[in-house]
N, C-alpha and C positions, 0 to 999 in steps of 0.2 A: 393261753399265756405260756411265753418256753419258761422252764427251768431257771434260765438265769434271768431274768425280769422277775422271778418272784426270790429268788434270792437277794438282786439288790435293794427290792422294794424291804425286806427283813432288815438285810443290814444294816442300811442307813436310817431304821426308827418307826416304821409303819405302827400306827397307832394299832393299842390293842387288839380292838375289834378284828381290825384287816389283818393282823398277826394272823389270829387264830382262822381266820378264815386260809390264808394262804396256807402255814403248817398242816391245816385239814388235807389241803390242794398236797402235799408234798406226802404225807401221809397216803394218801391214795395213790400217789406215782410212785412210790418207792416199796412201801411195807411189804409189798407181796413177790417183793423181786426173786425171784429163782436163787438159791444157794452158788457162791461165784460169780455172777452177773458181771458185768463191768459196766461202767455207767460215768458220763460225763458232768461234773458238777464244777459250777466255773469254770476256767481253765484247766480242771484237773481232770483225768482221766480215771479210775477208782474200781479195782475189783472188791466187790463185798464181800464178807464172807454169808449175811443173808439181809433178807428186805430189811427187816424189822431194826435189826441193830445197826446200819449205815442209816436210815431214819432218825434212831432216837442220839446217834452220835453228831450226825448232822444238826439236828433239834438245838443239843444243849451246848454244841461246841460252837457253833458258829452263829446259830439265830441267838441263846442266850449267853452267850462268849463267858465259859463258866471259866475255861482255862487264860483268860485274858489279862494281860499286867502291863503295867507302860513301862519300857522301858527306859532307860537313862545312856541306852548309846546304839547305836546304828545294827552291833553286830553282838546281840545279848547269848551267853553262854545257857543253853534253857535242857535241863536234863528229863527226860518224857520215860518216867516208870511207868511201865506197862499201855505200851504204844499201840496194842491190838493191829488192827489193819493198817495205822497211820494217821487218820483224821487230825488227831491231834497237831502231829507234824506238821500236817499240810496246812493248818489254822497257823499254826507260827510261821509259816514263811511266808503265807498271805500276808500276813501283818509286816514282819521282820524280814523281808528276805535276803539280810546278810545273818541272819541268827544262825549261829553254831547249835546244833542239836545231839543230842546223845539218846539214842530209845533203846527200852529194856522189852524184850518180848520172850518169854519162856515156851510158848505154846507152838512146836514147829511146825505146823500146818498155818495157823495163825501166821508166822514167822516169814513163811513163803511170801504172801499175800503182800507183809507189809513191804517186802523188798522189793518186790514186782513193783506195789505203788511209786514207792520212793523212784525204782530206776525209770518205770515206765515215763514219769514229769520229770526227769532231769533235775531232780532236788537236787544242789551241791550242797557242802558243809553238814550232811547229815550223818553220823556215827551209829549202824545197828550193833546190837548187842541180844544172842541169842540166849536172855538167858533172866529168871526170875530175880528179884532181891528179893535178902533176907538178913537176917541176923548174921549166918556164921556161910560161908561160901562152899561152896561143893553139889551134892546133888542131892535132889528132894522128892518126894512122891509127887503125882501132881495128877487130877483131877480136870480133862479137858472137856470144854461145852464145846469148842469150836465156831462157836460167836461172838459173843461179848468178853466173856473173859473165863478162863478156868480157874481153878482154887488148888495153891498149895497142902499138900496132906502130908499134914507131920506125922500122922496114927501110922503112916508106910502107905506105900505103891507101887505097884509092878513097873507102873508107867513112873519112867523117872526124868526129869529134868534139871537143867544147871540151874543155878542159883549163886549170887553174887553182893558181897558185901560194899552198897554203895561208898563206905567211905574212900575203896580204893580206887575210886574214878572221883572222887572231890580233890581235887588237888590246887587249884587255882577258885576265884569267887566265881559264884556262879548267882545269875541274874534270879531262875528263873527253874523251881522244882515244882514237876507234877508229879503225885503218886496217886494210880491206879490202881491198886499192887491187888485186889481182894482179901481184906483183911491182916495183910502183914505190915501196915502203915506203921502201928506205934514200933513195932521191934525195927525196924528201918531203921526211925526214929530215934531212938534211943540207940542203935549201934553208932552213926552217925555223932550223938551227944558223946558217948565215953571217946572217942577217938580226936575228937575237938575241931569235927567239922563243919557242926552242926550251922555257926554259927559262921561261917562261909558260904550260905543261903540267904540273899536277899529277903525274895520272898518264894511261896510256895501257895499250890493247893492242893489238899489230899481229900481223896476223896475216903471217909469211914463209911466201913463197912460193918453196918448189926446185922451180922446172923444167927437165926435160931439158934436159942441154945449153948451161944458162944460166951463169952467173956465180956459185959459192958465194958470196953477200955478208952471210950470218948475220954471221960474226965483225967483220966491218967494223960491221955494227949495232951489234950489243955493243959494241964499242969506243967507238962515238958517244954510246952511251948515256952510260956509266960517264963519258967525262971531258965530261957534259953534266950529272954530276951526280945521275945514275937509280941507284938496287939495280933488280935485274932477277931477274924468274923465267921459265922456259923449259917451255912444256909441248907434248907434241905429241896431242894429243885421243885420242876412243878410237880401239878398234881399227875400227868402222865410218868414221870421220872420217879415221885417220891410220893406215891401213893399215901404208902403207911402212916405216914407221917399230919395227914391233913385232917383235923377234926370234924365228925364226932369219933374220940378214937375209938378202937377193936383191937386192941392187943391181942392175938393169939399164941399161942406158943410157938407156931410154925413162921411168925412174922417176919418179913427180913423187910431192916430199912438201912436207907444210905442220909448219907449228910456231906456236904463241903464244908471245912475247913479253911479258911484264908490267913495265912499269916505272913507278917510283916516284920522284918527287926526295926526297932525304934529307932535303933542305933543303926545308922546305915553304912558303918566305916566297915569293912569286911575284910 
């Protein structure tokens, strides 16, 4: 079976069963891909930065469409915090392809890749932005994997990268926030609320991030949200994405889980 016969049979609803069988089928094509591969997936052409995480981005982006919102007009303003290689991007213009896009990518190895993607398909209407968000703008320590995503380090870093406070690219409503960010969602969050833009966000999904030893700051989210005006939904992916998360639990001390976020203003006048 090629490639894209088992992505359509995904997209348009393939019963359970036959999911997991084809994901198995894609898993075995892709996981083991050489570090930079390029690889053709739909229409797109796609340097990875390795098997496993163009797999599980493909997985949750496009087979479980985590990042997906209907839009209310042809050509949605959609901001992509921490765009990694692109996937994301390329999932909204599947869908949208007059959407306006704005991605934040702080990791400049990472950075390359996703520029390459974007020019290699001829994305128009795309805005990159070499640079993390955070609370306060300037430059930060920063902690690179060179796949999935690296982690901002406020304890200090040799290795330093820009870093950029989103309220000053919210200037007009915007359809349509993703935050990837690794752990700096709520401070986003809350810089965004004191600046009063918060609430110039249709909708959104952010992705929390629990790691060891950090801060639980979930329920502080939820809070922001609600008296910011949001209904919210809470999911934590599958069992390949969100391990930790699926009972009988094991909490350990070293545990790290994630969770989506979904929020919605009730109020949709912006």
């Amino acid at each position: 079976m090629s490639t894209g016969g088992v992505v359509k049979q995904l997209l348009n609803g393939a019963g359970s069963a036959r999911r997991a069988l084809l994901l198995a089928w894609l898993h075995r094509k892709y996981a083991g891909l050489k570090p930079r591969s390029t690889v053709t997936y739909l229409n797109y052409r796609i340097r990875v930065t390795d098997g496993l995480n163009f797999y599980v981005q493909c997985k949750d982006e496009f087979f479980h469409r985590i990042y997906h919102f209907e839009a209310s007009r042809p050509d949605p303003l959609i901001i992509d915090g921490g765009s990694n290689i692109g996937m994301s991007i390329l999932y909204f213009k599947h869908v949208y392809p007059k959407a306006r896009v704005l991605g934040f990518e702080p990791d400049p190895n990472v950075f390359r890749i996703l520029q390459e993607n974007v020019s290699q398909n001829h994305i128009d209407n795309v805005s990159l932005v070499e640079a993390g968000l955070a609370a306060e703008s300037g430059t930060i320590g920063f902690n690179a994997d060179n796949q999935a995503g690296g982690q901002l380090d406020l304890a200090g870093n040799d290795n330093q990268v820009r870093v950029e406070r989103l309220s000053d690219y919210v200037n007009e409503p915007v359809d349509f926030l993703k935050l990837n960010i690794e752990g700096q969602e709520l401070p986003v969050l809350q810089e965004l609320e004191a600046a009063g833009k918060l609430r110039r966000i249709r909708e959104m999904v952010i992705e929390y991030h629990g790691w060891p030893g950090g801060q639980q700051l979930l329920g502080e989210l939820l809070v922001l949200l609600e008296r910011s005006g949001y209904r919210y939904l809470v999911h934590d992916f599958d069992n390949e994405t969100g391990y930790a998360t699926k009972p009988p639990f094991r909490l350990i001390p070293d545990t790290p889980w994630f969770c989506l976020v979904y929020g919605k203003r009730v109020d949709e006048k912006i």
